[in-house]
C-alpha positions in Angstrom: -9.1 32.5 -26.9 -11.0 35.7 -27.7 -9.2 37.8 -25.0 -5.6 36.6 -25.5 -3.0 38.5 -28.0 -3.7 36.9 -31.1 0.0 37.5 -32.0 0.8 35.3 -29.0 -1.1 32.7 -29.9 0.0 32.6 -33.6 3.5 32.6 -32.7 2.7 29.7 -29.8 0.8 27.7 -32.4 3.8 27.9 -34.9 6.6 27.4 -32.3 4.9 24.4 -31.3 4.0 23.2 -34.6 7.9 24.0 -36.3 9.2 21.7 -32.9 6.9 19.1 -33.3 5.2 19.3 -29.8 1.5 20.2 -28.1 1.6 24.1 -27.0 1.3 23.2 -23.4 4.7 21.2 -24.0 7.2 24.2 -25.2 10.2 24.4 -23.3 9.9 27.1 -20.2 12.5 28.9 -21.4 11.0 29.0 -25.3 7.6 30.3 -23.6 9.6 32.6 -21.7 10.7 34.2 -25.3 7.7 34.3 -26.4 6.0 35.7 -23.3 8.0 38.4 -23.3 8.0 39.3 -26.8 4.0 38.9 -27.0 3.3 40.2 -23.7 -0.9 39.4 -22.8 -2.5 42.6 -20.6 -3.2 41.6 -17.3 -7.2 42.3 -18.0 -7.4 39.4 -20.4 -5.1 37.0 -17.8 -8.1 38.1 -15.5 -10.6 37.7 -17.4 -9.3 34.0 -18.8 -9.2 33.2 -15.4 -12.4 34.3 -14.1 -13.7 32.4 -17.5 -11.8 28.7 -16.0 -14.1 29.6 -12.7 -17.3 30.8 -13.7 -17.2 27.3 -16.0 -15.9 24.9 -13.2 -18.6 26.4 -11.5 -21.2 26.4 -13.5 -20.6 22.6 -14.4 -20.3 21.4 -10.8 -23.8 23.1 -10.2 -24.7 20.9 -13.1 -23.4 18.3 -11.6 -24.7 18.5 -8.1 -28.1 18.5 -9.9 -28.2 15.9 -11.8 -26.7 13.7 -8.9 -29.6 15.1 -7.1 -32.0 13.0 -9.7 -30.8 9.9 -8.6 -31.9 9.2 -5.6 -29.7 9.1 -2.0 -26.9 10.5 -4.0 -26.7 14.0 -3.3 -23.7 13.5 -1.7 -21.3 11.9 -4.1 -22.3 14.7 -6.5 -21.2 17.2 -4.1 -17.5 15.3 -3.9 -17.6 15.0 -7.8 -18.5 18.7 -7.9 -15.7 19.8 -5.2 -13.2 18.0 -7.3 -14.6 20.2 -10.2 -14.0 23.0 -8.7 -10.6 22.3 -7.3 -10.0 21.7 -10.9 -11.3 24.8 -12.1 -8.9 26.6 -9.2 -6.2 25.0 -10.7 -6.8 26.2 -14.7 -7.1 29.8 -13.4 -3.5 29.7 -11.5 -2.1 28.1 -14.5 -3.5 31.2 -16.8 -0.7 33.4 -14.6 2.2 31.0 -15.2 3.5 31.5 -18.5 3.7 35.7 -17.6 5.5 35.2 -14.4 7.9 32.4 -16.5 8.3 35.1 -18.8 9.2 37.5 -15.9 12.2 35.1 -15.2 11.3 33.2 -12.2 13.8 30.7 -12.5 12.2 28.4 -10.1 9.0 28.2 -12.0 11.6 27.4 -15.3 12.8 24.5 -13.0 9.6 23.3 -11.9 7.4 23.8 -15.1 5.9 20.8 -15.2 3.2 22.3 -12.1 1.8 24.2 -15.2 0.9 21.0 -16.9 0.1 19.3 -13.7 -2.5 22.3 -13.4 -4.1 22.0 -17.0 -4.3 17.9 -16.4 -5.9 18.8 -13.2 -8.8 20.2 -14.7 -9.2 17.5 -17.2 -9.2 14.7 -15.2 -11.4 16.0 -12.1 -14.2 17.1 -14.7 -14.0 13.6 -16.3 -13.9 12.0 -12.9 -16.8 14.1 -11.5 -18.8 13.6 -15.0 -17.8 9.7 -14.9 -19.2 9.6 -11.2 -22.5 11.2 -12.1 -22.9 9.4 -14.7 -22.7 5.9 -13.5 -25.3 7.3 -10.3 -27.5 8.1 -13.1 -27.4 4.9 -15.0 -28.0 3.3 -11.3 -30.9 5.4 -11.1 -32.4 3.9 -14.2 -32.0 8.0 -16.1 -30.8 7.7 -19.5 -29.0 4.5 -18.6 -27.6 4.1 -22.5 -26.3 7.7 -22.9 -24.6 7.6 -19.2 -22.9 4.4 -19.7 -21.3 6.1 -23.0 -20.5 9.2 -21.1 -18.8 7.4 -18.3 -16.4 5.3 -20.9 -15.8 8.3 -22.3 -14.8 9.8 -19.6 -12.7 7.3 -18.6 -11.1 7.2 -22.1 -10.2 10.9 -21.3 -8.8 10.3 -18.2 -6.3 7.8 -20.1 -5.8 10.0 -22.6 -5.0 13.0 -20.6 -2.7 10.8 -18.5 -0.9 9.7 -21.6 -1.1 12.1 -24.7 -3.5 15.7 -23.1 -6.7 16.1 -23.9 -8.8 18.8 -24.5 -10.6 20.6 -21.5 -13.9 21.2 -24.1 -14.1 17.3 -23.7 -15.9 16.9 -20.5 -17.7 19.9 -21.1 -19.6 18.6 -24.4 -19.8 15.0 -22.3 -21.3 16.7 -19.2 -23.5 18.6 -22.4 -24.5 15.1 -23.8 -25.8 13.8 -20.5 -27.7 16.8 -19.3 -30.0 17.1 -22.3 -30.2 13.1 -22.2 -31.5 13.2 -18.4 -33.6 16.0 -19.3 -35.4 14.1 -22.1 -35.6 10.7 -20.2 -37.4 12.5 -17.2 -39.7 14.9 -19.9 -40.4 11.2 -21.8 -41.3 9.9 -18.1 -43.7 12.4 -17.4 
């Protein structure tokens, strides 16, 4: 949020507000409008997208480690991590959508629901690969309360991302929740 046009995202906030809908949900061609009439620099599309990576990244390392606590199941956190990443992929094409909508690419503006498909992406693989690390860990015996509340949560996400969006911070503070869990269960073990 820091590096986008804080015109742009005043005037998304508002037009999404005065029509009653989620900012991700604005019409392609009322995005279009204000696309081009807040146009964000390249640099900060970039950097955005750079910023989805680096963090899909950085929590499917997480991941692959704390699958790697419970035993034999190094491998499931690598699939859960993959899906992470593939996730993570997805956020940073979406951060170029709205400028080439705004460009007039009138298939994008007839196939705009990709750009939501992209943001849901990331959402549901991070809860899925959190939610599959999670249950491994409560096998394992780690911080068996805190993973069984991550993984409903997780799954609650899912749902709501299906049905209503959710916020991509979500299974970031989760993943958050369970790290510093499994770290003090294995510190209290010794």
């Amino acid at each position: 949020m820091g590096l986008s046009n804080r015109e742009y995202q005043k005037a998304l906030y508002e037009t999404a507000e005065r029509l009653g809908v989620n900012q991700n949900h604005l019409a392609p061609d009322v995005l279009a409008q204000l696309v081009q009439r807040y146009p964000e620099p390249l640099w900060a599309l970039v950097a955005t997208a750079l910023l989805f990576l680096l963090s899909a990244v950085l929590f499917a390392r997480g991941l692959t480690r704390l699958s790697s606590i419970a035993d034999g199941a190094a491998r499931q956190g690598v699939v859960a991590a993959a899906g992470v990443v593939a996730g993570g992929l997805g956020m940073a094409v979406m951060t170029f959508l709205p400028r080439a909508l705004g460009a007039g690419n009138p298939w994008l503006a007839e196939h705009w629901w990709i750009y939501l498909t992209l943001v849901s992406s990331f959402v549901v693989t991070t809860s899925l690969g959190l939610l599959v690390v999670a249950v491994l860990l409560r096998r394992a015996g780690v911080a068996p309360r805190v993973a069984l509340v991550v993984a409903a949560l997780c799954a609650v996400t899912v749902v709501a991302q299906v049905t209503v969006d959710a916020p991509p911070i979500l299974p970031m503070l989760f993943g958050a929740l369970l790290a510093f869990s499994t770290n003090r269960a294995l510190v209290t073990r010794g």
